[in-house]
C-alpha positions as CSV (number, residue, x, y, z in Angstrom):
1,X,26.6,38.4,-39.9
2,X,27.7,37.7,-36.5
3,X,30.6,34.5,-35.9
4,X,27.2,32.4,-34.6
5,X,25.5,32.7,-37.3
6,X,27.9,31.9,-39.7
7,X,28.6,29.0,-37.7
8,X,25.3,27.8,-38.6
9,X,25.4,28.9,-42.5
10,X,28.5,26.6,-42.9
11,X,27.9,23.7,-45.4
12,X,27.1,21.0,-43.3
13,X,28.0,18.6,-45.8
14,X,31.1,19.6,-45.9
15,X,31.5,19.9,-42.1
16,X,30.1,16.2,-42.4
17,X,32.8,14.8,-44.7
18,X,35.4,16.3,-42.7
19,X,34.2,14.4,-39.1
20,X,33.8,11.4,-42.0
21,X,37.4,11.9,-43.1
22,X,38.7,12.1,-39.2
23,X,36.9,9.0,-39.1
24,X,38.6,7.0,-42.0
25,X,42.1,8.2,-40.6
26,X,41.1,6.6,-37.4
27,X,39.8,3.5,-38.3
28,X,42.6,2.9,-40.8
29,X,45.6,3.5,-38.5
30,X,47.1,0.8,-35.9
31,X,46.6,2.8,-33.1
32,X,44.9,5.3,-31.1
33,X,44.0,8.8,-32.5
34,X,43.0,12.0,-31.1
35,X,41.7,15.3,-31.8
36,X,40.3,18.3,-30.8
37,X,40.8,21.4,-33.2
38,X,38.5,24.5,-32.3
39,X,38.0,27.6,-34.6
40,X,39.1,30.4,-31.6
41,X,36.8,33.2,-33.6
42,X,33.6,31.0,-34.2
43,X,33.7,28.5,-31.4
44,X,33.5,26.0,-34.4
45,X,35.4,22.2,-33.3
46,X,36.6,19.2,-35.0
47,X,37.0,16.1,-32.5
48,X,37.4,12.8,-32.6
49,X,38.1,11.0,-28.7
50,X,38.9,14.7,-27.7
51,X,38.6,13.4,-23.9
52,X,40.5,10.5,-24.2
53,X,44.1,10.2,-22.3
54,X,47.4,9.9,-24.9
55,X,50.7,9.6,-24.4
56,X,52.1,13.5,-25.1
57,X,55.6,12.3,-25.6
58,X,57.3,16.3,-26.3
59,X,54.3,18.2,-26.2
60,X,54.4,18.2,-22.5
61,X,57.6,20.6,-22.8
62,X,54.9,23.1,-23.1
63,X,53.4,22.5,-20.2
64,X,57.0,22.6,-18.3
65,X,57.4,26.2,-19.5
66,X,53.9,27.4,-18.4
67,X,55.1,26.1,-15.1
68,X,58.4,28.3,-15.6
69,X,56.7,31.4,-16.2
70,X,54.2,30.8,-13.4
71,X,57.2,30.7,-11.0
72,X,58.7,33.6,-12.9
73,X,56.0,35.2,-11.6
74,X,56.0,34.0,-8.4
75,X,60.1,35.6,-8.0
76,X,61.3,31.8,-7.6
77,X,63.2,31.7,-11.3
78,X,64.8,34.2,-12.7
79,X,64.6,33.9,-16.8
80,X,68.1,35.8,-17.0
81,X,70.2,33.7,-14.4
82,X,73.3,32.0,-15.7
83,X,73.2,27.9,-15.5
84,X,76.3,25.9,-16.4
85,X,75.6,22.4,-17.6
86,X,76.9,19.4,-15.9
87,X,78.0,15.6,-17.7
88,X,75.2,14.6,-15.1
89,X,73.0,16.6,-16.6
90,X,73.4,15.2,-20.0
91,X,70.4,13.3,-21.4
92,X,70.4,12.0,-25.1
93,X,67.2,12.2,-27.4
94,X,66.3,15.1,-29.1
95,X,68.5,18.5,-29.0
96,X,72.0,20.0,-28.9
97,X,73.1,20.0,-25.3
98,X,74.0,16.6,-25.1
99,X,76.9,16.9,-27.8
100,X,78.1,20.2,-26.2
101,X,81.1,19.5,-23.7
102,X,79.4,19.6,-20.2
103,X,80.9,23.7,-18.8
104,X,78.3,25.3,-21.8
105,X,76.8,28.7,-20.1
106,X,73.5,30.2,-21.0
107,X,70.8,31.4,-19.3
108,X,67.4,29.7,-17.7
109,X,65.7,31.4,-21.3
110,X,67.8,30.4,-23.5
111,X,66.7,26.2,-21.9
112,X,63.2,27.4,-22.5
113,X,64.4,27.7,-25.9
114,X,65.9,24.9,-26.6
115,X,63.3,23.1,-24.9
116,X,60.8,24.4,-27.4
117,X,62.9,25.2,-30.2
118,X,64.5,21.5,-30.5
119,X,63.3,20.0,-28.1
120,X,66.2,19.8,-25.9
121,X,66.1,16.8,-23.5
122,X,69.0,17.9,-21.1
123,X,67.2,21.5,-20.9
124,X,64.3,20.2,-20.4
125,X,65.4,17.6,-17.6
126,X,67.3,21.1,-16.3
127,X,64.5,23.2,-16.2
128,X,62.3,20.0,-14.4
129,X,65.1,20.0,-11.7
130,X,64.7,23.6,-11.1
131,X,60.7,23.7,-10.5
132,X,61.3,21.1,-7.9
133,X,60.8,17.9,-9.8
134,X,58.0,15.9,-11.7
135,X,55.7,16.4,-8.7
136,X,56.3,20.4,-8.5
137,X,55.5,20.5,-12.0
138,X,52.1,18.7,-11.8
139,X,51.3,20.8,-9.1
140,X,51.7,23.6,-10.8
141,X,49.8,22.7,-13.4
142,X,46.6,22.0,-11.1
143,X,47.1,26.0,-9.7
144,X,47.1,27.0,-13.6
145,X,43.9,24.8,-13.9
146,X,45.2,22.4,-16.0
147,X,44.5,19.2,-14.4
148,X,44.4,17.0,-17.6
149,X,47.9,17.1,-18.2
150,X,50.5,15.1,-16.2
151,X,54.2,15.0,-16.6
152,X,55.8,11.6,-15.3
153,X,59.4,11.7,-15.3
154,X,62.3,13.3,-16.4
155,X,63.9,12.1,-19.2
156,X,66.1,9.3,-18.7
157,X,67.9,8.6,-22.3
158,X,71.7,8.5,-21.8
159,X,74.0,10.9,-23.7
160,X,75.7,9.6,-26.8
161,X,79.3,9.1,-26.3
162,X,80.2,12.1,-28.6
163,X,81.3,14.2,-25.2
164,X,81.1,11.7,-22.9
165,X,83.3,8.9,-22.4
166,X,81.8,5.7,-20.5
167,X,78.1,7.0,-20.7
168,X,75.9,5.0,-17.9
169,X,73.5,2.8,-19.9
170,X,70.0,4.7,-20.6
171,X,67.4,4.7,-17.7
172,X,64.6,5.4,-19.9
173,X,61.2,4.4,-18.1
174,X,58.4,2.1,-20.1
175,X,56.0,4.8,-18.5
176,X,54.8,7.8,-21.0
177,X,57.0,10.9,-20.3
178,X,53.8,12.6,-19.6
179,X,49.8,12.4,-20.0
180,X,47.2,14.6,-21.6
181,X,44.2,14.7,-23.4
182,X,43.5,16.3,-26.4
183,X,40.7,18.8,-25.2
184,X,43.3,19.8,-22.2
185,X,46.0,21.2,-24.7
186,X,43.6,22.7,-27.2
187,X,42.3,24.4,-24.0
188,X,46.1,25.1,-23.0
189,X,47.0,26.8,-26.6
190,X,43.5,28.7,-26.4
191,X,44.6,30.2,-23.3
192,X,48.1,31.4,-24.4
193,X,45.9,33.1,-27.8
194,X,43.7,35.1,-24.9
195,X,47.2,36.1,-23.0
196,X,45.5,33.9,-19.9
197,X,48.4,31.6,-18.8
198,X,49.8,32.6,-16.3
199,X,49.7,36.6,-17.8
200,X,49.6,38.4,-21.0
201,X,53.2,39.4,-21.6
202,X,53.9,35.5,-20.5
203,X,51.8,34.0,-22.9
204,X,52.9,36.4,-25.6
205,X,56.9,35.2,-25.3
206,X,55.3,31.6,-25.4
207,X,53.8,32.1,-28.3
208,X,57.2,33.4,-29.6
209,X,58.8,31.0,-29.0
210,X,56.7,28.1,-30.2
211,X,56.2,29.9,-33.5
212,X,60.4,29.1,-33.4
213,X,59.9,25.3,-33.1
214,X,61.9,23.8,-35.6
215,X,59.9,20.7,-36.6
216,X,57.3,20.4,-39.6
217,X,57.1,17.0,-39.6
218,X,53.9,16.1,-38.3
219,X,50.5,18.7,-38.6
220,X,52.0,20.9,-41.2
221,X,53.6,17.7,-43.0
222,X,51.6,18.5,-46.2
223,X,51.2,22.3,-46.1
224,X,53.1,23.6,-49.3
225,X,54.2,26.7,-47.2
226,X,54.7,27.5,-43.3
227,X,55.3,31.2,-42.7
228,X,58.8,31.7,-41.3
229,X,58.5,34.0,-37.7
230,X,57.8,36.9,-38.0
231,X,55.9,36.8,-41.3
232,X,52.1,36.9,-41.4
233,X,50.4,34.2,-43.0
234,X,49.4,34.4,-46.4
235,X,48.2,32.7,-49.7
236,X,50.9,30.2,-49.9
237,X,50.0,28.9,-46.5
238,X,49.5,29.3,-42.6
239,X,51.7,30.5,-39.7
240,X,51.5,27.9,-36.9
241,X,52.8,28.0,-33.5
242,X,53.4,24.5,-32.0
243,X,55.3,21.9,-30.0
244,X,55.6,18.0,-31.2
245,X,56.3,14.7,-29.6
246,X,57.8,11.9,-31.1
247,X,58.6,8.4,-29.4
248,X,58.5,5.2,-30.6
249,X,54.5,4.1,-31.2
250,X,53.4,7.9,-30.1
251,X,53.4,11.1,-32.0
252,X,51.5,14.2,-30.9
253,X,51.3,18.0,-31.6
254,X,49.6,20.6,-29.8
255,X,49.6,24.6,-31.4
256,X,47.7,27.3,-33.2
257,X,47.1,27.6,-36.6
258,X,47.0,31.4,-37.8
259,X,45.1,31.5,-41.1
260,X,45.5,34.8,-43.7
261,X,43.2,37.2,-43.9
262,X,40.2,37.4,-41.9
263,X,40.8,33.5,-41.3
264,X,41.2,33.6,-38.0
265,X,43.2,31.2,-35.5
266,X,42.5,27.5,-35.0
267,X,44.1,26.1,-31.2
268,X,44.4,22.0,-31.7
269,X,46.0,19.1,-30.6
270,X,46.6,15.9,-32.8
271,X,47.9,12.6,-31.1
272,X,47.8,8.8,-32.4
273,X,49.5,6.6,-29.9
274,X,49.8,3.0,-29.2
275,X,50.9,2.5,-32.6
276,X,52.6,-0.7,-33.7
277,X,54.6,1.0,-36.2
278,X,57.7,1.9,-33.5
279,X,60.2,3.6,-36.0
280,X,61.3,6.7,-35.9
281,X,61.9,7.4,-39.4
282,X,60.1,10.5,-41.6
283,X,58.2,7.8,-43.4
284,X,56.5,6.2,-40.0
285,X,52.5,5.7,-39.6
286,X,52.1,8.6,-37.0
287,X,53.7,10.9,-38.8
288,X,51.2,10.4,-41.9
289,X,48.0,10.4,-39.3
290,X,48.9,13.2,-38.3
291,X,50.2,15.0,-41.5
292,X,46.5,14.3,-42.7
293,X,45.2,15.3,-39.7
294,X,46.8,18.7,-40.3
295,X,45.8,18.7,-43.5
296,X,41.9,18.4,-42.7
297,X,42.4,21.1,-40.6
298,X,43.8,23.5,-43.0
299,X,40.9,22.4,-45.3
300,X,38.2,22.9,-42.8
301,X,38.6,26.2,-41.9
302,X,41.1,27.7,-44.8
303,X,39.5,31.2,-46.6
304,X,41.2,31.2,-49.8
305,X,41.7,33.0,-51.7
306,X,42.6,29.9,-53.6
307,X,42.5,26.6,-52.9
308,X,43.8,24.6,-49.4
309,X,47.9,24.9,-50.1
310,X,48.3,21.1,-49.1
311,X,49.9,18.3,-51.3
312,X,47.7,16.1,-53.6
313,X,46.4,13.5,-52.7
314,X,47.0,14.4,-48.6
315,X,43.1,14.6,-47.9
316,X,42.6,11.4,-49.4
317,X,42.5,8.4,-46.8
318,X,44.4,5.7,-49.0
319,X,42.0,3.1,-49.8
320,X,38.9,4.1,-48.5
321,X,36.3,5.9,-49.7
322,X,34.4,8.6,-48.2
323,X,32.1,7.7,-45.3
324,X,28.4,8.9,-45.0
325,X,26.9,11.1,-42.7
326,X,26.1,9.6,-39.6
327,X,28.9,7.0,-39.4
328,X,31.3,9.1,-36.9
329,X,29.9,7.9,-33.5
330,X,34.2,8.2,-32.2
331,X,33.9,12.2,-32.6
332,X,33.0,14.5,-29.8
């Protein structure tokens, strides 16, 4: 049987309920939520506003290191050059840097890393100042061919006064740290699965590294196992590779999903944004959406053997019941 046609032998019932459940998720949150998960073997999707423009909060890091390597390629970065941080290069937020006393050496990689890794906001702002700034970035993005995502700023959170004494107040804008939509980062992480960003080895030590990211918090919330790197997926669960964003009212995640087995790989991007629920604790509404989000996803495409490794009660919509056939006029 050829990956078409079992395409069209899937159950479309259950391909039904599990647009419906998308659906519920939706219509149930405070917010705006996105989708776009796409099955990289059968050509398969599961969308819901996949065209619509969120706020990508971290996920645009990984759009800041496909601009890194592109200019690897281009001989104007050198991955193995030493940087030094500075105390004006200190930005708070998310990651290490910020508590380490300003004189810490690594190399342009190693803020990759951390960029990805833990989402390392005075890499990140380091690596921005190195492409050339915001614009540079953008730019770059528009040669890969990705003009669907847009990074706005730098980061402008002050350090915490751990290391520095007197920190200037925070300069943090009201503007999204960056734009996307759904469909553009699915495309993005589909891309780095065919080694086509940028080039193969460049896409592979992407990949590497975002199957490093620290954070389960959001897509694989539920998942009763994540394979640790370099472990193959199994039984117990998947093997993701993935960035996430979390700010107050936004939280997104873009990656691939490696299944066991003959499973195959699933690219995707979750995002619910303009939430009213602003905190940033484990227990906040966009982390749920999108820890049932991720656990649709594991449901809709997962090949046993056994059943979907996810939490009870996690593909259950709280209070609703399941809607019919027909009724999911959002998805795309």
């Amino acid at each position: 049987m050829t990956a078409a046609e079992l395409v069209t032998s899937l159950d479309q019932d259950a391909a039904c309920q599990t647009v419906a459940a998308v659906a519920q998720l939706a219509a149930a949150s405070g917010g705006h939520v996105g989708l776009l998960a796409r099955h990289l073997e059968t050509g398969e999707e599961l969308a819901w506003q996949p065209g619509e423009t969120f706020g990508t909060a971290s996920t645009v890091k990984v759009a800041i290191y496909a601009e890194v390597m592109r200019q690897r390629r281009l001989g104007r970065i050198d991955l193995d050059a030493a940087v030094v941080t500075r105390e004006a290069d200190l930005a708070g937020g998310s990651g290490v840097l910020s508590v380490m006393r300003p004189g810490m050496r690594c190399t342009v990689a190693d803020l990759c890393t951390l960029m990805i890794v833990v989402s390392d906001n005075t890499a990140t702002n380091m690596l921005i100042d190195m492409l050339g700034g915001a614009g540079a970035v953008n730019d770059g993005l528009d040669e890969l061919g990705y003009h669907d995502i847009r990074l706005n700023h730098k980061i402008g959170y002050a350090p915490p006064p751990l290391v520095v004494a007197g920190s200037p107040p925070s300069q943090a804008s009201s503007e999204p740290l960056g734009y996307a939509t759904p469909a553009e980062f699915c495309r993005l992480l589909a891309d780095l699965h065919a080694g086509a960003v940028v080039d193969p080895e460049a896409s592979a030590e992407m990949i590497t590294t975002l199957r490093h990211q620290q954070s389960q918090s959001l897509v694989p919330r539920a998942y009763l196992d994540v394979a640790d790197p370099p472990d193959e997926p199994g039984p117990d669960g998947p093997a993701v590779a993935s960035k996430t964003g979390s700010v107050g009212g936004c939280r997104a995640e873009t990656g691939l999903l490696y299944l066991p087995g003959d499973g195959g790989t699933v690219a995707y991007c979750a995002a619910a944004d303009r939430l009213a629920d602003r905190t940033m604790t484990a227990l906040a509404e966009g982390n749920e959406i999108l820890g049932r989000l991720g656990a649709v996803i594991l449901a809709r495409w997962w090949p046993g053997p056994g059943p979907v490794p996810v939490r009870p009660g996690w593909l259950t919509v709280p209070g609703h019941v399941t809607a019919a056939c027909g009724s999911n006029e959002g998805s795309g």
